[in-house]
VOLUM-648166 format. One line per 8 residues: number of its first residue (from 1); for each residue y, x, z of C-alpha. Coordinates in steps of 0.02 Angstrom, whole numbers, always signed. Layout:
NUM> Y:X:Z; ...
//
This chain:
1> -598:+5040:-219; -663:+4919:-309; -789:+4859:-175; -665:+4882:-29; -547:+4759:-118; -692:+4616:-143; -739:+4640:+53; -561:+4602:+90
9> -573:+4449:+2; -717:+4382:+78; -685:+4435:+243; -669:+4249:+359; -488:+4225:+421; -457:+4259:+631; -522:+4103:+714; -338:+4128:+786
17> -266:+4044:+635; -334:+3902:+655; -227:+3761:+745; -372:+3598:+794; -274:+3423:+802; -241:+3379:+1002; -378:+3261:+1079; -245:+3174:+1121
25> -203:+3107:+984; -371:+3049:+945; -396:+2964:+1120; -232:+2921:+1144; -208:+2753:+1270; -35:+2699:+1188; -50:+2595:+1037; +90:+2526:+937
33> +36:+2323:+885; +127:+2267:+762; +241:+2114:+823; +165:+1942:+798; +254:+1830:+683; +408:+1722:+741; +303:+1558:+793; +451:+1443:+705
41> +493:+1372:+558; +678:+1377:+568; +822:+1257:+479; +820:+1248:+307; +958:+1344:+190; +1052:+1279:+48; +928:+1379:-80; +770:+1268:-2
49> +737:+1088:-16; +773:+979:+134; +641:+958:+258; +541:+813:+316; +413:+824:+440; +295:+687:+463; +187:+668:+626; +34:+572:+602
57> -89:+534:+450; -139:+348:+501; -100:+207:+368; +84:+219:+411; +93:+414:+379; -31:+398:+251; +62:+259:+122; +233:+366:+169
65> +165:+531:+113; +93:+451:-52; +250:+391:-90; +377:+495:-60; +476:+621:-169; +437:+795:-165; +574:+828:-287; +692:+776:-126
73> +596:+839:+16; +482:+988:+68; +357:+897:+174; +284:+940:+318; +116:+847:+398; +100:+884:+586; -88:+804:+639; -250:+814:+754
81> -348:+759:+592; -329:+811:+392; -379:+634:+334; -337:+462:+339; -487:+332:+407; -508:+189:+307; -533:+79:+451; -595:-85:+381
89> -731:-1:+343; -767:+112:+493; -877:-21:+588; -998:+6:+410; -1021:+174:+450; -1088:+187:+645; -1252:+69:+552; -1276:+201:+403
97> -1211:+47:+278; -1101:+180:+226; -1085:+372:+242; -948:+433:+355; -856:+532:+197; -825:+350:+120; -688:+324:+244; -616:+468:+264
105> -470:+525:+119; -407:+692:+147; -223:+719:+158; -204:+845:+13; -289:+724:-115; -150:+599:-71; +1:+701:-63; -48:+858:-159
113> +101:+940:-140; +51:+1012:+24; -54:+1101:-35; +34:+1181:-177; +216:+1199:-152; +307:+1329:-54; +379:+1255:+65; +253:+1118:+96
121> +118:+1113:+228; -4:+1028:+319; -43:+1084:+515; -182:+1034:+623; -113:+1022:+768; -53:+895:+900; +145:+853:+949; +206:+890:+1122
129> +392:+857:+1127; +530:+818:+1020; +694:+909:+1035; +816:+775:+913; +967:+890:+971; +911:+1042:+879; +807:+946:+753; +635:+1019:+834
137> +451:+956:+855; +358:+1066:+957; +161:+1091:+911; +25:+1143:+971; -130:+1180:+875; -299:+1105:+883; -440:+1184:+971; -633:+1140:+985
145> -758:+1206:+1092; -815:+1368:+1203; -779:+1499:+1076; -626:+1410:+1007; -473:+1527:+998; -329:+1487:+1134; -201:+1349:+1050; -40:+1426:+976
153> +126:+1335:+995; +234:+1345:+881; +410:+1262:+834; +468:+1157:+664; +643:+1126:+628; +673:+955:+508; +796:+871:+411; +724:+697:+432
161> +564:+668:+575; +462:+511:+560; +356:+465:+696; +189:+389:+642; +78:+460:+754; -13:+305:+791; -72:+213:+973; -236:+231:+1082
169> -352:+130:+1135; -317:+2:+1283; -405:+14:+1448; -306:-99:+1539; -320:+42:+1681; -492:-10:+1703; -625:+109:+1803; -753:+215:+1703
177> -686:+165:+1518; -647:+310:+1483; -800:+407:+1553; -912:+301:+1468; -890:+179:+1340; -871:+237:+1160; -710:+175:+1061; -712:+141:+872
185> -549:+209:+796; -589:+396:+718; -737:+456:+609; -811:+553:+756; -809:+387:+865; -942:+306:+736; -1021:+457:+743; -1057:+460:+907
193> -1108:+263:+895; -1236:+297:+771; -1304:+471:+875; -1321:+374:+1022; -1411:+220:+941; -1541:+286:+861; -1564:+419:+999; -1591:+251:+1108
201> -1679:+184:+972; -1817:+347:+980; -1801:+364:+1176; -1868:+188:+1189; -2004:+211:+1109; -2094:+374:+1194; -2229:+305:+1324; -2200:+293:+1498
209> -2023:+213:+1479; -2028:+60:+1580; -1990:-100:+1522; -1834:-113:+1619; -1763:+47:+1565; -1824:+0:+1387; -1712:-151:+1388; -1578:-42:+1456
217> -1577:+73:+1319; -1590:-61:+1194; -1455:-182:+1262; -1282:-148:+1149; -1133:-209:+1218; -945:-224:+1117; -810:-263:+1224; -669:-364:+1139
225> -682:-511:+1017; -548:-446:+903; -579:-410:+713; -670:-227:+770; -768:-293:+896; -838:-446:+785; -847:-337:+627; -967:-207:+737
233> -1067:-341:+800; -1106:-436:+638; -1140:-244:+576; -1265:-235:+703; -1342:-393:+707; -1375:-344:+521; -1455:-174:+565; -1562:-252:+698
241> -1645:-392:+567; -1667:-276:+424; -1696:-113:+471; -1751:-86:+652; -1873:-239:+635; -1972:-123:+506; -1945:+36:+539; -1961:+4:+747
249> -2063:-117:+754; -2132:-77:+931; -1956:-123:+1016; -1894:-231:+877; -1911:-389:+1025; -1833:-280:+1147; -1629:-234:+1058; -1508:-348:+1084
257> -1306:-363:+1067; -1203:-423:+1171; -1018:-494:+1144; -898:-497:+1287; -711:-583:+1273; -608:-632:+1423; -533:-781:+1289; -571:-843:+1128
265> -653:-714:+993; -537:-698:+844; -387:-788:+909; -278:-723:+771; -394:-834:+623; -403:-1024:+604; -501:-1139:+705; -610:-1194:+590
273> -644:-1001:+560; -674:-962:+735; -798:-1085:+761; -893:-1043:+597; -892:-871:+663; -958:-911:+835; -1097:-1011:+766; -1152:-881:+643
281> -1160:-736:+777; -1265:-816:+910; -1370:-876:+745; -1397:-681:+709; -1438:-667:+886; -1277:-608:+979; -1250:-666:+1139; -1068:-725:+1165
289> -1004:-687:+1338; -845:-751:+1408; -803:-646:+1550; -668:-514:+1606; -732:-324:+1643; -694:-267:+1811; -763:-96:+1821; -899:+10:+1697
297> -1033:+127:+1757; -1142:+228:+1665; -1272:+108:+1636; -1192:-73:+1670; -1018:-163:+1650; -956:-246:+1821; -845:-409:+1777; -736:-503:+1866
305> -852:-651:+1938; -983:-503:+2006; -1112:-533:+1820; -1193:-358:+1801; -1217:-309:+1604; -1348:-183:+1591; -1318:-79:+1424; -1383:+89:+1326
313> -1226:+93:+1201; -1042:+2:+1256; -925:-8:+1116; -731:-31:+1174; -631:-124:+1062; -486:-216:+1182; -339:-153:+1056; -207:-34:+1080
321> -91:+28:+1170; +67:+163:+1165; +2:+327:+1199; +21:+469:+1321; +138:+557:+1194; +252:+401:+1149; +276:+375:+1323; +346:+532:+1361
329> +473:+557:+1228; +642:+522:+1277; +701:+363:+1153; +711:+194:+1178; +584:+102:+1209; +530:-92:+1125; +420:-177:+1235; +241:-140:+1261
337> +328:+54:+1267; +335:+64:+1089; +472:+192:+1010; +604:+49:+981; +681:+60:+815; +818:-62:+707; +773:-141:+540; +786:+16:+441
345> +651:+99:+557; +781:+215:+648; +788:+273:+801; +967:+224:+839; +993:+336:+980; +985:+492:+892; +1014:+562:+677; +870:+566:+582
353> +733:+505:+670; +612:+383:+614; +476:+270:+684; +324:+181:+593; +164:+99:+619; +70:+54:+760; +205:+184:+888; +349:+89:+858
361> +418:-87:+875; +581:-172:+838; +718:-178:+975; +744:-321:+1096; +928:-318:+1004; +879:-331:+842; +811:-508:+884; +631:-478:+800
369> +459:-481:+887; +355:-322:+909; +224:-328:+752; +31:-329:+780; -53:-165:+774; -110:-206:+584; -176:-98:+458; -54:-200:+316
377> +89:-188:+456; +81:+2:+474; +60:+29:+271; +197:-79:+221; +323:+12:+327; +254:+178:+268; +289:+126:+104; +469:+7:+130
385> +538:+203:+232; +464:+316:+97; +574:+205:-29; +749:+213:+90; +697:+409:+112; +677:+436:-79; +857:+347:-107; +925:+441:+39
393> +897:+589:-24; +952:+553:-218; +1096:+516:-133; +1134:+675:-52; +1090:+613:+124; +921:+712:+148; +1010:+857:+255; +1031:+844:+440
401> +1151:+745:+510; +1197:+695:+315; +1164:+494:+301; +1270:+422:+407; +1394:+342:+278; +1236:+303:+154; +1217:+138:+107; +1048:+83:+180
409> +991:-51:+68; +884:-210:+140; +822:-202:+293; +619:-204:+315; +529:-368:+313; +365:-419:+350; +272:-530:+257; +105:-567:+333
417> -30:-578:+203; -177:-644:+286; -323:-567:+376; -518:-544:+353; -681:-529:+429; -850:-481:+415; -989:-565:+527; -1152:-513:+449
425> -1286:-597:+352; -1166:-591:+188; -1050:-694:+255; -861:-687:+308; -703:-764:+352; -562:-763:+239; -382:-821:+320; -229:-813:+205
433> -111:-914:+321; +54:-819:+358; +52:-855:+538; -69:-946:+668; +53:-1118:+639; +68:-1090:+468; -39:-1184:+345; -160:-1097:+185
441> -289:-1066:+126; -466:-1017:+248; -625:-978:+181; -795:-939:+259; -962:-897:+191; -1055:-816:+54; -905:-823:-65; -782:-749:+66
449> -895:-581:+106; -895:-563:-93; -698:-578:-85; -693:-481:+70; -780:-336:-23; -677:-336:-180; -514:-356:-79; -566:-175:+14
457> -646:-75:-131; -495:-96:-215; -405:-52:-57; -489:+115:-49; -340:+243:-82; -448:+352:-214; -557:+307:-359; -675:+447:-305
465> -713:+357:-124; -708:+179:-205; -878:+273:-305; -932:+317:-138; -919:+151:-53; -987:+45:-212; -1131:+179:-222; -1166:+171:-29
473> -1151:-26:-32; -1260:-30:-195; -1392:+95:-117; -1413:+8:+48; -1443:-155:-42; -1612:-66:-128; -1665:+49:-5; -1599:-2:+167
481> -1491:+89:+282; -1521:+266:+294; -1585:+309:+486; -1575:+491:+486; -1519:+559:+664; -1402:+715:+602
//
């Protein structure tokens, strides 16, 4: 009995009681995906802080983030780049006088607060459209290259916009600019200058070139006699004499830099300056051509008279313009088709909008010129609207549609503080007049590179990059300018 009931037990259950899961199940075609994410920031609530987006991180973005409150505001950075470019210094970088990384501050080092707080952000993305009647800027994000992702759009309500997304370069609608000449406004623009120089620079120098094509290669041509264009060439002149004539010494005889200026180079600076300026640069061997371009191909600029200008690098520094984005938002306009704004920097057409830096311009009714594209321009107003902004908002005017009966304050004045110039050869033009008929104080030489130097290290925004551009400076002094293709 005993046995019988221990058989029993061990006895295997019918295969009939046993129920297998449905293939269908595991191979089913119907998936559930979970919903994607409402692409929106929507309008902020009584229990948040108001919201201020900010498109743009150029000097004008740049001094208003650093100053404003983030006990008033949650603020929100909408840009195509994470960092501000130091851009006096920019032309030092394409000649490896200083690393790239010395210009560039990123954003969360000078307004940390996007990077920490809740309701604080920065995206990398571009601005398509403004929608003032709902309080909208509508994004896009940034995408680079073959494998990039597809851009996402998304949509960010505010409480106060400001518009500092900057200008581009000018063309004057002139053939093949854009194809092939290199501007010098962003990091990756002096990147590609110094790529494509010393690539030129090695190219040159592999036998069989002829000497035609090796003068080609070798010629360097800026376009525009503005601070930029001046600054580059003096740069250049610099890296031809002391580092190319050891380091290439085959084609040392063969580079060259050419200068081309429809009027006068540096027509902003004293007379006395210009001419100093002039006489140093064809001194340092650049040849000074006064000319207009008509067209640019991919290996010579066309002018106006029918002169052909063979080149290997062209450098386009004409100034700037509104861009494609500024043009198409629907606000008044100043002229040039600047965003026109009053002397508080609003938009009058529409609440709580703002304008700043090199975008916007004052209003033929407010009875003040449009200001020069300036660095100290575009930084001053950042800072003069990050002041009315803070006040606004201690004053219980940061919601939408909130400030109208706030007392403003002064309006913005500008005050103009001088300008400077490097030409090369440790040597530079200092000009401190307020205006071109004004009278004050204009140095040139030896004495105004050394206060031309001081003036921007202490410019830099943060200690740590000052390091870098006093360490760079100090280490190209001993040991020449690095010539590393990377």
């Amino acid at each position: 009995m005993a046995s019988s009931l221990l058989r029993s037990l061990l006895k295997p259950a019918p295969f009939t009681h046993l129920r297998a899961p449905p293939l269908s199940h595991l191979f089913s075609t119907t998936t559930t995906t979970p919903s994607p994410p409402p692409a929106h920031m929507g309008p902020t609530t009584e229990s948040n802080k108001p919201r201020l987006v900010v498109l743009g991180t150029g000097w004008a973005g740049s001094r208003l983030l650093k100053d404003i409150d983030t006990k008033s505001y949650d603020v929100v950075c909408v840009s195509p780049r994470n960092h501000m470019v130091f851009t006096p210094l920019l032309a030092s970088t394409c000649v490896g006088t200083l690393e790239f990384r010395s210009v560039a501050e990123p954003i969360g080092r000078i307004q940390p607060s996007i990077s920490r707080e809740p309701g604080s952000f920065f995206f990398l993305a571009d601005c398509k459209g403004v929608d003032t009647e709902k309080h909208e800027v509508h994004c896009e994000t940034i995408t680079e290259g073959a494998q990039a992702l597809d851009p996402w759009k998304f949509k960010i309500s505010y409480d106060k916009l400001v518009i500092a997304c900057g200008a581009q370069a000018s063309t004057f609608g002139i053939q093949g600019v854009e194809e092939n000449a290199i501007f010098l406004r962003e990091v990756h623009h002096a990147q590609e200058i110094r790529r494509k120089l010393l690539l030129n620079l090695m190219l040159s120098d592999v036998p069989g070139i002829t000497e035609e094509e090796k003068r080609r290669l070798l010629h360097c041509v800026v376009v525009g006699g503005g601070p930029t264009g001046v600054e580059f060439s003096g740069e250049l002149s610099d890296f031809i004499m002391k580092d190319v004539s050891q380091r290439y010494a085959h084609v040392k005889d063969y580079i060259h830099v050419t200068l081309i200026e429809a009027n006068e180079i540096l027509s902003s600076f004293d007379d006395r300056l210009r001419i100093y300026a002039t006489k140093q640069l064809v001194k340092s061997g650049v040849r000074l051509v006064r000319g207009i371009v008509k067209a640019v191909q991919p290996d010579k600029v066309i002018l106006t008279d029918g002169a052909e200008v063979s080149y290997g690098l062209l450098v386009w520094s004409t100034g700037v313009g509104a861009s494609s984005f500024v043009k198409s938002l629907d606000l008044p306009k100043a002229p040039g088709g600047r965003i026109g704004v009053d002397e508080w920097m609003r938009v009058p057409s529409v609440q709580d909008v703002y304008a700043i830096g090199d975008c916007s311009g004052f209003l033929e009714s407010t009875g003040k010129p449009v200001l020069p594209a300036l660095a100290q321009v575009a930084e001053r107003q950042g800072k003069y609207l990050a002041q009315l902004l803070n006040r606004i908002g201690k004053e219980g005017g940061a919601r939408a549609n909130s400030a109208k009966d706030i007392e403003l304050g002064d309006p913005f004045v500008y005050r103009h503080l001088g300008s400077m110039a490097t030409i090369g050869r440790y040597k530079a033009l200092v000009d401190l007049r307020q205006s071109k008929e004004g009278r004050g104080l204009s140095l040139a030489g030896f004495v105004s590179w050394f206060i031309w130097r001081s003036a921007y290290l202490t410019r830099v925004i943060s200690w740590r990059n000052r390091f870098y551009v006093a360490i760079n400076w100090l280490t190209t002094m001993i040991f020449g300018r690095d010539m590393s293709r990377i």
